[in-house]
C-alpha positions as CSV (number, residue, x, y, z in Angstrom):
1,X,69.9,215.3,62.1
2,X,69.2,211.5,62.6
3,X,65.6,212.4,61.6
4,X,66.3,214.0,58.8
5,X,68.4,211.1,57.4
6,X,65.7,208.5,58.3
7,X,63.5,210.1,56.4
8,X,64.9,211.3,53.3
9,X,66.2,207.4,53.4
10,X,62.3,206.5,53.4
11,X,60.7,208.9,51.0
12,X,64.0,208.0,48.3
13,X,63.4,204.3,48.5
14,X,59.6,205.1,48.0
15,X,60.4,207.3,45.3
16,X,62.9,204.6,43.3
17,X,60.7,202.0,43.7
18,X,58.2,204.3,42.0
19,X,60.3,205.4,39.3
20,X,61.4,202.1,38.4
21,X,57.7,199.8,38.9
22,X,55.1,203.0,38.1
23,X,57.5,204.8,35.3
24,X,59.0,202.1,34.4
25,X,62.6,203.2,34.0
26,X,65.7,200.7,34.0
27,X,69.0,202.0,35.6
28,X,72.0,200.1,35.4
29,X,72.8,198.0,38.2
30,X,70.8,195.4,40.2
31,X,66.9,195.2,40.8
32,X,66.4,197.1,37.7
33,X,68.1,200.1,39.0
34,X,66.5,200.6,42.0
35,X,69.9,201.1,44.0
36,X,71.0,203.4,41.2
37,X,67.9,205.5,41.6
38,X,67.7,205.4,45.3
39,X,71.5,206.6,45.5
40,X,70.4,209.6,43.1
41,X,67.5,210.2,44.7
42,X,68.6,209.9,48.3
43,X,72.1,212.5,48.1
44,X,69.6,214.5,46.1
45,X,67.2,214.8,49.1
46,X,69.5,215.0,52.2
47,X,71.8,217.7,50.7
48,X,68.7,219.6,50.5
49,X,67.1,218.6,54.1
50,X,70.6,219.6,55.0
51,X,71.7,222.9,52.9
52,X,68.6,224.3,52.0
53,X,66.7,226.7,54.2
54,X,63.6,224.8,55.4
55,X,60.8,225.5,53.5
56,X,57.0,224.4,55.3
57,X,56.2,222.8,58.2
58,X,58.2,220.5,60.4
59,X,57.2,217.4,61.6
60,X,59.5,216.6,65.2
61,X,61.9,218.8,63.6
62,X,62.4,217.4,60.3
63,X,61.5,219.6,56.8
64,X,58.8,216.9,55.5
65,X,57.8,218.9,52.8
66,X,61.6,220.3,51.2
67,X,62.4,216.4,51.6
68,X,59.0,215.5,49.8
69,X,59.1,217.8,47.2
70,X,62.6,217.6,46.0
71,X,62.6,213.9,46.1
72,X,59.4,214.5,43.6
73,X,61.1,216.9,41.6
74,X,64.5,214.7,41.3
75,X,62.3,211.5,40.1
76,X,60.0,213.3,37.8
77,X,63.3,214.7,36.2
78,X,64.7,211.3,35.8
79,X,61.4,210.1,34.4
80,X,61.5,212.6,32.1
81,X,64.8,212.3,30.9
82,X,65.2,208.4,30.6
83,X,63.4,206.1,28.0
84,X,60.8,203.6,28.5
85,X,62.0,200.2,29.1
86,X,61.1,198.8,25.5
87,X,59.5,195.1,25.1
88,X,61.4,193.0,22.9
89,X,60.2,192.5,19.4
90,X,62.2,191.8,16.6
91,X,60.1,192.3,13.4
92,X,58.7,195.9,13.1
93,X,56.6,196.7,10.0
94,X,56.6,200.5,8.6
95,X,53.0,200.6,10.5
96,X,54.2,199.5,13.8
97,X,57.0,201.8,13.5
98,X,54.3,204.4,12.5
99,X,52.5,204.0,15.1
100,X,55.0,203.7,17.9
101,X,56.6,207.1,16.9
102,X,53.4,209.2,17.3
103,X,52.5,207.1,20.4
104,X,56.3,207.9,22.1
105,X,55.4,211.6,21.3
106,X,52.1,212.0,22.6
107,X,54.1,210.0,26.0
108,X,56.2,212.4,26.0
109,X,54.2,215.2,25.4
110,X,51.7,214.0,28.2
111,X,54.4,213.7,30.6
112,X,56.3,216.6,29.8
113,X,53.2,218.5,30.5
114,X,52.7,216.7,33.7
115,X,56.1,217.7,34.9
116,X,55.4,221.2,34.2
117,X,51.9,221.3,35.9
118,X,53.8,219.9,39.2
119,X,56.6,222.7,38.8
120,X,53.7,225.4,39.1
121,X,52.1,223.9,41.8
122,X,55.2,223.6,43.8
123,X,55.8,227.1,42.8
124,X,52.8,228.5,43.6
125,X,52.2,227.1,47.1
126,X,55.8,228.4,48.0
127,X,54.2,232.0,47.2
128,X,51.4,231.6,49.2
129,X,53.4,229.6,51.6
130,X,55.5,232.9,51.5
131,X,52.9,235.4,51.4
132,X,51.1,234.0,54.4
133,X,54.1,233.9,56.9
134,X,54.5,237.2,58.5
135,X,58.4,236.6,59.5
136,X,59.6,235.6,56.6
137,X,62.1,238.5,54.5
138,X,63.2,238.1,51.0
139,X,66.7,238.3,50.5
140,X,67.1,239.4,47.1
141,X,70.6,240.9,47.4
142,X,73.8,238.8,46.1
């Protein structure tokens, strides 16, 4: 269990930097939001080290790739759902504010598309994660 904390403690402080240096999204709070991300990111990842079934391999006893993948899945989501951090500029002209429209969809556009191309890929190598483990049973009951 100590394990399992450790790590997800690693991979959401890995993740938050990420988020907020890489994606550059700005939570409220100190650093930037990197405490606010990590928090999200972190309870996020532990509950499901904890309560989810462990999906994958184990590495000393610890679900790497459930702690991996979620804590993907949780930051992608933020990305997605949070604004760019804008630069300040205080006099747009109609062409700048052209051209910062159609640039702010095709953003969003690209990363939508990115965040659904991850989704399949997580869901497909669960299937064949699935398909090529001879003990595992569906439960499809509820």
């Amino acid at each position: 269990m100590l394990l399992i904390f450790f790590f997800s403690f690693f991979c959401s402080c890995i993740f938050a930097v990420f988020l907020t240096y890489v994606f550059k999204r700005h939570g409220p709070g100190p650093f930037n939001g990197i405490l606010y991300f990590f928090a999200i990111i972190f309870s996020f990842t532990l509950a499901m080290a904890v309560w989810l079934r462990p999906i994958g391999p184990r590495l000393g006893g610890v679900p790497w790739l459930t702690i991996i993948g979620g804590g993907l899945l949780i930051m992608l989501i933020i990305a997605e759902v949070l604004p760019h951090k804008e630069k300040g500029k205080y006099v747009k002209t109609q062409k700048d504010l052209e051209a910062e429209k159609t640039l702010n969809e095709e953003v969003l556009e690209k990363e939508f598309s990115i965040l659904a191309y991850v989704m399949i890929a997580l869901l497909i190598a669960a299937i064949v994660y699935a398909g090529t483990q001879p003990n595992i049973k569906f439960d499809t009951g509820f």
